[in-house]
C-alpha positions in Angstrom: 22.1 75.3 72.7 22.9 71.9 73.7 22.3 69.0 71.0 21.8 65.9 73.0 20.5 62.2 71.6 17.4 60.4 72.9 18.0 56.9 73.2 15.7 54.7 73.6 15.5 51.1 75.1 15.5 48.8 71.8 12.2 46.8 73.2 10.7 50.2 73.2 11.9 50.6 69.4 8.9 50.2 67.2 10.9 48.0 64.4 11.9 45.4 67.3 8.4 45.3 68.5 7.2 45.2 64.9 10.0 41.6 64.1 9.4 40.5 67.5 5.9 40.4 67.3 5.7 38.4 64.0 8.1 36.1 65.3 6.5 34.9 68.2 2.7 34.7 66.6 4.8 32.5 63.9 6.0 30.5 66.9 2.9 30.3 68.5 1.1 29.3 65.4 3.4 26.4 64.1 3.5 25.4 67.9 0.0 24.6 67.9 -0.1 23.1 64.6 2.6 20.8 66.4 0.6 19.9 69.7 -2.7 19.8 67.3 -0.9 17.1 65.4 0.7 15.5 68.1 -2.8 14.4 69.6 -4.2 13.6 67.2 -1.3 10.9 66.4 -1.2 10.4 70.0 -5.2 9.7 69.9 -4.8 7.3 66.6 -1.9 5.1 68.4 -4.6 4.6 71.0 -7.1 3.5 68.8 -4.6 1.1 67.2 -4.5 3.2 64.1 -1.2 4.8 64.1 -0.2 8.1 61.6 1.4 6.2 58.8 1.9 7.0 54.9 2.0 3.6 54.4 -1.1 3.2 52.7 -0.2 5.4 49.8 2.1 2.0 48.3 0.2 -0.7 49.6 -2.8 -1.9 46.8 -5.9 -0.8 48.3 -8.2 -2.9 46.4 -10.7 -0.2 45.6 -12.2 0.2 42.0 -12.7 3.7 40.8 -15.6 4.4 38.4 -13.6 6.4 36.2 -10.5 7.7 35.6 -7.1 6.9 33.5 -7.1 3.6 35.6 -10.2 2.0 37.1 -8.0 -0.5 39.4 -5.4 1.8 41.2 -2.3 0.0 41.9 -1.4 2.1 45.3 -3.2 4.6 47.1 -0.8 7.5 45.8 -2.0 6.2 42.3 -5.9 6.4 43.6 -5.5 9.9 44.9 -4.0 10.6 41.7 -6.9 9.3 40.0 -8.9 11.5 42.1 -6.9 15.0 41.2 -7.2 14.0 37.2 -10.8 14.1 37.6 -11.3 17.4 39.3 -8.7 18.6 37.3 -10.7 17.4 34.2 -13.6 19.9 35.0 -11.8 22.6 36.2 -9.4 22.9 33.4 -12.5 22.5 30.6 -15.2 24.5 33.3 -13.0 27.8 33.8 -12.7 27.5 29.7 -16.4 27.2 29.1 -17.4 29.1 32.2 -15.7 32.6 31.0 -16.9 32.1 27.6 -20.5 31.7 28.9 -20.1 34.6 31.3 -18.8 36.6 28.4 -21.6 35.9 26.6 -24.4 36.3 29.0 -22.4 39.3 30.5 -22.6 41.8 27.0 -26.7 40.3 26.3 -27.1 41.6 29.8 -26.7 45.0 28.4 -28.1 44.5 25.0 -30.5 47.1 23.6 -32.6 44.2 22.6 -35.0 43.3 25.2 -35.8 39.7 24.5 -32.3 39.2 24.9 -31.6 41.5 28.0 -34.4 39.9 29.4 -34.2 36.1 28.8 -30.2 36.7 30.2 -31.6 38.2 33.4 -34.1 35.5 34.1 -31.9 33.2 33.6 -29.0 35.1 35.7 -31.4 35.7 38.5 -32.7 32.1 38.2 -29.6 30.2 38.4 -27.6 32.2 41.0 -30.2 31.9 43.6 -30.6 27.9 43.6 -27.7 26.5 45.5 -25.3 24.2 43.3 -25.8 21.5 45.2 -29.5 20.9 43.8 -28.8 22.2 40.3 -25.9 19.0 40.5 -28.6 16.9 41.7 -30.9 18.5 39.0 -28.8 17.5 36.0 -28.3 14.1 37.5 -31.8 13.8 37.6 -32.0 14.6 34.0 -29.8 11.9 32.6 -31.6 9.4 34.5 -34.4 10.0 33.3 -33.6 8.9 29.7 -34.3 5.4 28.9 -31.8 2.4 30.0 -29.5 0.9 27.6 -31.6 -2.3 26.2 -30.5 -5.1 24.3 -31.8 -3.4 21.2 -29.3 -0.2 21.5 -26.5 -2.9 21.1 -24.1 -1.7 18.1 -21.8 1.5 17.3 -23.3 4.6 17.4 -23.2 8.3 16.6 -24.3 10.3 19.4 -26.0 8.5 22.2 -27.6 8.9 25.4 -29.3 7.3 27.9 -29.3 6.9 31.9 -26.1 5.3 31.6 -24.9 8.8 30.4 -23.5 10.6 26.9 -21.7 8.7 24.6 -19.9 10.3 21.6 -17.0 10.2 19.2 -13.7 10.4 20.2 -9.9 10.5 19.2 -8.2 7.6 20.6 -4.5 8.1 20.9 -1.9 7.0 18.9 1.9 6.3 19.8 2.4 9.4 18.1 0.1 11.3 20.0 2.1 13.0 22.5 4.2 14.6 19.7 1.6 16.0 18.1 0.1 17.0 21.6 3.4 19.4 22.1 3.2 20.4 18.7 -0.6 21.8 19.2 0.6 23.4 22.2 3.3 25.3 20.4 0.8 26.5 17.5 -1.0 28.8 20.5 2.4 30.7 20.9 2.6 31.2 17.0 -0.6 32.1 16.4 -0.2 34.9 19.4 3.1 35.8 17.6 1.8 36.1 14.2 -1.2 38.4 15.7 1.0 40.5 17.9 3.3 41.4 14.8 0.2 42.2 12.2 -1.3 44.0 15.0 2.8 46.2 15.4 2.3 46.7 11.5 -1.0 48.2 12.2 0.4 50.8 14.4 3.2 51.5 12.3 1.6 51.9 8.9 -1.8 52.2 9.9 -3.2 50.0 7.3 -5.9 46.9 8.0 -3.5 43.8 8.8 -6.6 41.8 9.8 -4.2 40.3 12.8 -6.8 37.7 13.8 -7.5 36.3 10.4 -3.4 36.1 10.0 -3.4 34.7 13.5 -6.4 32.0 12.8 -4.7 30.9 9.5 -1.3 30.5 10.9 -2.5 28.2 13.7 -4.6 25.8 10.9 -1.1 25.3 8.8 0.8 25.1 11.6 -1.7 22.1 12.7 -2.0 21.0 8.9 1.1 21.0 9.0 1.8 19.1 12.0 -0.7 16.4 10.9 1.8 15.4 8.3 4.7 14.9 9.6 5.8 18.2 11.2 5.0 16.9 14.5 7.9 14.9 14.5 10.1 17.5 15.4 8.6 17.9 18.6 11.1 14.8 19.1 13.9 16.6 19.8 12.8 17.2 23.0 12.5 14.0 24.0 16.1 12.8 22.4 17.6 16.0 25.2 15.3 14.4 28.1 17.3 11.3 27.4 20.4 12.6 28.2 19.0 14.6 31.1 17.9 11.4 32.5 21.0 9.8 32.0 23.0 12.9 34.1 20.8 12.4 36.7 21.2 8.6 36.9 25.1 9.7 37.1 24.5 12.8 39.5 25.4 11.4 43.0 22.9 13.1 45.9 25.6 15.4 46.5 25.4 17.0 43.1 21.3 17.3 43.9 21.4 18.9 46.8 24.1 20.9 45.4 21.8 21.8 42.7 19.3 22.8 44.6 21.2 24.6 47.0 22.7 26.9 44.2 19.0 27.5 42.7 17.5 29.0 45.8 20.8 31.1 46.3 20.4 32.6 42.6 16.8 33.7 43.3 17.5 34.9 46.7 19.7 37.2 45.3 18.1 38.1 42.8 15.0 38.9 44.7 17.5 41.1 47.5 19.2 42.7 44.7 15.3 44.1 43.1 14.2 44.5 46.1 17.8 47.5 46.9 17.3 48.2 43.5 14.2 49.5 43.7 14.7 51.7 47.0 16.9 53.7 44.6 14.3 55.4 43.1 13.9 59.0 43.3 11.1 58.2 45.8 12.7 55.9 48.2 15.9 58.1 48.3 17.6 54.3 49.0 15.9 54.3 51.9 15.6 50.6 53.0 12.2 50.6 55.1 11.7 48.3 58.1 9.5 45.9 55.8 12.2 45.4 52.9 14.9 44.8 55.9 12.4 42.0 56.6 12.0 41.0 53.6 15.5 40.6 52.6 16.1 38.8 56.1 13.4 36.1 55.4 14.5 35.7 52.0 17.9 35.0 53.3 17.0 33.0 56.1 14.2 30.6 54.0 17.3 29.8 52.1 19.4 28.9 55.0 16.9 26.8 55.9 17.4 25.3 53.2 20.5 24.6 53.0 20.6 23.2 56.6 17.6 21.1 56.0 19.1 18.9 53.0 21.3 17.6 55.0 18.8 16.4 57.7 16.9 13.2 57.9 13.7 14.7 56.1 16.4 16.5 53.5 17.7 13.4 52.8 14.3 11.0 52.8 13.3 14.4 49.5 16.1 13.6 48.0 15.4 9.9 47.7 12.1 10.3 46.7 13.2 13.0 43.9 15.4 10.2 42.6 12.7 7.9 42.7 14.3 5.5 45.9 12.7 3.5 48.5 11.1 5.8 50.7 8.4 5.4 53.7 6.3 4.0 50.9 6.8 3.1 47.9 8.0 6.1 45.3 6.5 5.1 41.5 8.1 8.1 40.4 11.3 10.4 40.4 13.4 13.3 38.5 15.1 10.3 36.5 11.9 8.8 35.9 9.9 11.8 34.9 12.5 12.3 32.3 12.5 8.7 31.0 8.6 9.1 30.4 9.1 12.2 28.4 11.7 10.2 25.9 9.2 7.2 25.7 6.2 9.4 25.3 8.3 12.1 22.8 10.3 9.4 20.9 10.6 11.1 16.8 10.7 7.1 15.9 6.7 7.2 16.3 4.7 7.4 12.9 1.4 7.1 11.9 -1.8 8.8 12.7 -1.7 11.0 15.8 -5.2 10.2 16.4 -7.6 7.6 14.9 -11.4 9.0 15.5 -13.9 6.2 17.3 -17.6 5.3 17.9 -19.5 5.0 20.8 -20.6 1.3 21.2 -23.0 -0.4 23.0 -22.4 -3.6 24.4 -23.0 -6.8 26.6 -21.8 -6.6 29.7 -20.0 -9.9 30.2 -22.0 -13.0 30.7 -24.8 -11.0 32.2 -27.6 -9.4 30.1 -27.2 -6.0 30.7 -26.0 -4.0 28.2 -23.4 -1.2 28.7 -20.8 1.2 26.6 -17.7 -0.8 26.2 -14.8 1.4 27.5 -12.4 1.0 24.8 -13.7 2.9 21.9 -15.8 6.7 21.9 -16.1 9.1 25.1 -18.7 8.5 27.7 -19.8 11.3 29.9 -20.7 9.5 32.9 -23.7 10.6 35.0 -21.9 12.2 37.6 -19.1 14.2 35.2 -21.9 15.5 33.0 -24.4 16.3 36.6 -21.0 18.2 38.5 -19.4 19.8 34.8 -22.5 21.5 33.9 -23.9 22.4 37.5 -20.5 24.1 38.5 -20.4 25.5 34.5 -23.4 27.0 35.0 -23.3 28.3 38.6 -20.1 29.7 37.8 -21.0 31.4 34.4 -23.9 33.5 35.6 -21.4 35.1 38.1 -18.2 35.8 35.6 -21.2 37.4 33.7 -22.0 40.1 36.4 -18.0 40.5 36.8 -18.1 41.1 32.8 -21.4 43.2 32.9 -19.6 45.5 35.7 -16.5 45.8 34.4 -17.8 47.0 30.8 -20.2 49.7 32.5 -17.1 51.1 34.4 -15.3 52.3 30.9 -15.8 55.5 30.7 -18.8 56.3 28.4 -17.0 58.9 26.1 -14.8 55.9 24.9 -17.8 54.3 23.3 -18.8 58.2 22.1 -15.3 58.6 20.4 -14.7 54.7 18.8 -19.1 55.4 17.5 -17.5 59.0 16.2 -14.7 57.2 14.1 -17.8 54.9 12.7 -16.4 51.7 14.3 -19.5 49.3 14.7 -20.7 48.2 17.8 -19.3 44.5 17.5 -16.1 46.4 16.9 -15.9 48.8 19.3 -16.9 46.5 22.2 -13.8 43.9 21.2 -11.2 46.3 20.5 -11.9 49.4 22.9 -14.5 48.1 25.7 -13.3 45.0 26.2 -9.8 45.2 26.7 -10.3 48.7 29.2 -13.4 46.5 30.9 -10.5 43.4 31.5 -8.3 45.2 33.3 -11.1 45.9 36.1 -12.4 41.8 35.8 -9.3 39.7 36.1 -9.2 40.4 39.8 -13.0 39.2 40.9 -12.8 36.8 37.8 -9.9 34.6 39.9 -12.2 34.1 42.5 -14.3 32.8 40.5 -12.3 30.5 39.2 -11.2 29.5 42.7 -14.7 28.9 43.3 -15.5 26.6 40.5 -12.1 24.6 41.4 -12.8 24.5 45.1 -17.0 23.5 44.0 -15.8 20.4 41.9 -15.7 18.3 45.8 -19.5 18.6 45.4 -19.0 15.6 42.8 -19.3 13.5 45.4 -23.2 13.9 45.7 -23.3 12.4 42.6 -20.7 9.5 42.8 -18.1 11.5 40.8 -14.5 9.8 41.9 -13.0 13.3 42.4 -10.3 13.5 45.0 -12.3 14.4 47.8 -14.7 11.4 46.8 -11.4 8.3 46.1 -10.0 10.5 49.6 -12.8 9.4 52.0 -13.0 5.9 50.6 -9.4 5.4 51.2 -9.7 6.7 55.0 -12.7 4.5 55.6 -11.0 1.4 54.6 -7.0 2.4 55.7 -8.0 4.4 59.0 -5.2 7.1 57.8 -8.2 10.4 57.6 -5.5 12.5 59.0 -2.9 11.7 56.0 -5.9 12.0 53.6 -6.7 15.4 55.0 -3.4 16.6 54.9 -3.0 15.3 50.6 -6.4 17.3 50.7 -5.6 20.5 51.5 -2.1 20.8 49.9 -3.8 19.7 46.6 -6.5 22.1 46.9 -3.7 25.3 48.4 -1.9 23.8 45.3 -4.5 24.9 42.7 -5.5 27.8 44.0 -2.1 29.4 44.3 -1.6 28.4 41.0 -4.4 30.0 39.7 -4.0 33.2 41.7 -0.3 33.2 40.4 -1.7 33.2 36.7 -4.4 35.7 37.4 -2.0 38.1 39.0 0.8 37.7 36.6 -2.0 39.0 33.8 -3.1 41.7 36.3 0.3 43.0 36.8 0.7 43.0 32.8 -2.2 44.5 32.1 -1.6 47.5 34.4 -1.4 50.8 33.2 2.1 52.0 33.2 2.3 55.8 34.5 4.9 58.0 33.2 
């Protein structure tokens, strides 16, 4: 018999269809991104409001209500203002929003029907009245308490009016970011101190009580940190001294360089897992058309890299990383970013870390109102508390049907079996339930969390100085809604990646490893 080869044409081979295809829609996509762009620049020149980033160093002259600075100095510093603020809810809103969830989630399936009840009305309730009225809601709410008079004048406790919520709060010393750090670092050995009573558990099989150990481990550290301890936290600013200083001495060669040589290491890295794991008994070290393309694009994005340094736009990065002159006006850099952590982690602070004050009510100005005075105690303004609670709430009552779900998927006998070895119910749902049920959550839990990030732009209803709020102020008055846009979306792509990242990397952990 005669043993002849097929070939075939290579633009009839399925892998060169398969690259060739990707490449061109990639082409195709970035080229209209290009002419979309071009347009609309093209468009703005003819309207005698050319594309510029100029506005992002010039002073806009804009006061925002709120915010670590009310009279931003630059319109980068504005739109900086802006991302603190949503950031401020999100952070504190995913914290308070899972807890609620939680909460709501396990009374949903109480045998106690008051509870199981009163949780469902209030699920049902809240999940079907669109968040922009229930931010308008609790807006209404504050304003309707009384206005601050003449007679409220004075330090108070806990006060509230249509003004907003003022309370006590620590004010900052010069020590504060030590002790900041410090707190930080009690989280890891508290989850250290738990994870090795828990190991002890397993190995001798007595009671370790791993959270108590874990609870009072976190209160000395902290005690101790209140003292004194904090103060060792300095040592990291006394190394970002001398980071700073190499950087001051690093010419842009030794940057790029730098950089260049980072990218390399975790490009191979990546191509040597990637090989690494074909050579499994599975793959046979079979490299399939997607890991060839994988490994090419890993290769080429750092090509492109390396090419693009050395461009005009490499080199225009690399002056604003060193905090140069750039198309506007750079108010911060690597050397610069280092500096602030030795001012703000210097171990020659003392004192208090924090010195708790009042709210107080005073005279604003010459005038006769009366209003808080901004210097001492928190306020919660009318449009933080209207967009934290609304989005709190709207968010909650769904992470609560993610937790309800998740805990009805375990597998009934494992409830059977932890009630057969008399655990009690409180028990059994924490340390059997729970952490199966979590493992089913964490995916539709980071949407939520997206959500709640993406549903803070709603502040703007209510005259919360979010991003999107400080944003479309700045385009009305500098013309630039394009450049505004574009800070938009990477911020909010930003967050969201970063948030998937964290969710995945705890899905990934928390997967069951096959044998």
């Amino acid at each position: 018999m005669n043993k002849f080869k097929l070939n075939t044409a290579f633009w009839r081979d399925v892998r060169f269809l398969k690259w060739a295809g990707q490449i061109i829609f990639l082409i195709i996509i970035f080229n209209l991104i290009r002419n979309f762009f071009g347009q609309a620049i093209t468009n703005l020149n003819a309207t005698n409001l050319p594309f510029s980033w100029r506005f992002l160093g010039s002073t806009p002259g804009i006061q925002v209500s709120e915010g670590f600075v009310t009279y931003p100095e630059s319109g980068l510093q504005a739109l900086q203002i802006g991302m603190a603020n949503m950031l401020r809810i999100t952070v504190s809103g995913i914290f308070f929003a899972t807890f609620l969830g939680t909460l709501m989630g396990v009374a949903r399936l109480s045998k106690n029907w008051i509870v199981e009840r009163a949780t469902t009305g209030f699920v049902e309730t809240v999940r079907n009245i669109p968040l922009l009225v229930q931010i308008f809601f609790w807006q209404a709410v504050i304003l309707s308490f009384p206005r601050l008079e003449e007679v409220d004048r004075g330090q108070h406790v806990v006060h509230i009016s249509a003004k907003g919520i003022a309370f006590p709060w620590l004010d900052p010393g010069e020590a504060s970011w030590l002790f900041g750090v410090w707190f930080l670092l009690s989280f890891s050995i508290a989850r250290r101190v738990f994870k090795l009573r828990v190991a002890k558990l397993e190995r001798e099989g007595v009671d370790t009580r791993p959270v108590l150990f874990a609870i009072g481990a976190f209160v000395i550290w902290n005690v101790a940190g209140w003292f004194g301890g904090y103060k060792a936290v300095g040592v990291i600013g006394f190394i970002a001294s001398y980071v700073s200083m190499l950087f001051d001495l690093l010419p842009r060669i030794g940057l790029q360089l730098t950089f260049i040589i980072a990218a390399s290491f975790y490009a191979y890295r990546y191509i040597a897992r990637e090989i690494k794991r074909t050579r499994s008994a599975e793959n046979r070290g079979i490299l399939t058309d997607d890991d060839i393309f994988r490994i090419i694009i890993a290769a080429l994005l750092v090509l492109i890299l390396i090419v693009g340094l050395f461009l005009p736009l490499g080199n225009s990065l690399m002056d604003f990383l060193l905090g140069n002159e750039l198309f506007f006006k750079a108010d911060w850099g690597i050397p610069q970013f280092f500096d602030g952590i030795q001012n703000k982690l210097n171990w020659e602070y003392s004192g208090s870390p924090f010195t708790l004050s009042y709210p107080e009510a005073i005279q604003a100005g010459s005038s006769k109102f009366t209003r808080y005075s901004p210097d001492v105690g928190k306020i919660m303004s009318v449009g933080y508390f209207a967009t934290w609670v609304g989005v709190i709430l709207y968010t909650s009552v769904f992470i609560s049907e993610v937790v309800r779900s998740g805990i009805m998927a375990v597998a009934k006998g494992q409830s059977e079996a932890g009630l057969s070895l008399g655990l009690r119910r409180r028990t059994l749902l924490r340390l059997i339930v729970l952490p199966q049920a979590l493992r089913i959550m964490l995916p539709p839990m980071g949407n939520q969390y997206l959500n709640l990030a993406k549903n803070t732009s709603l502040g703007i209803a209510v005259a919360y100085p979010e991003i999107v709020a400080v944003g479309q102020t700045l385009y009305n008055q500098e013309g630039q809604t394009i450049a505004v846009f574009i800070v938009w979306m990477a911020f909010y792509s930003t967050i969201s990646l970063t948030l998937s990242t964290i969710v995945n990397y705890y899905n990934r952990k928390m997967k069951i490893v096959e044998r």
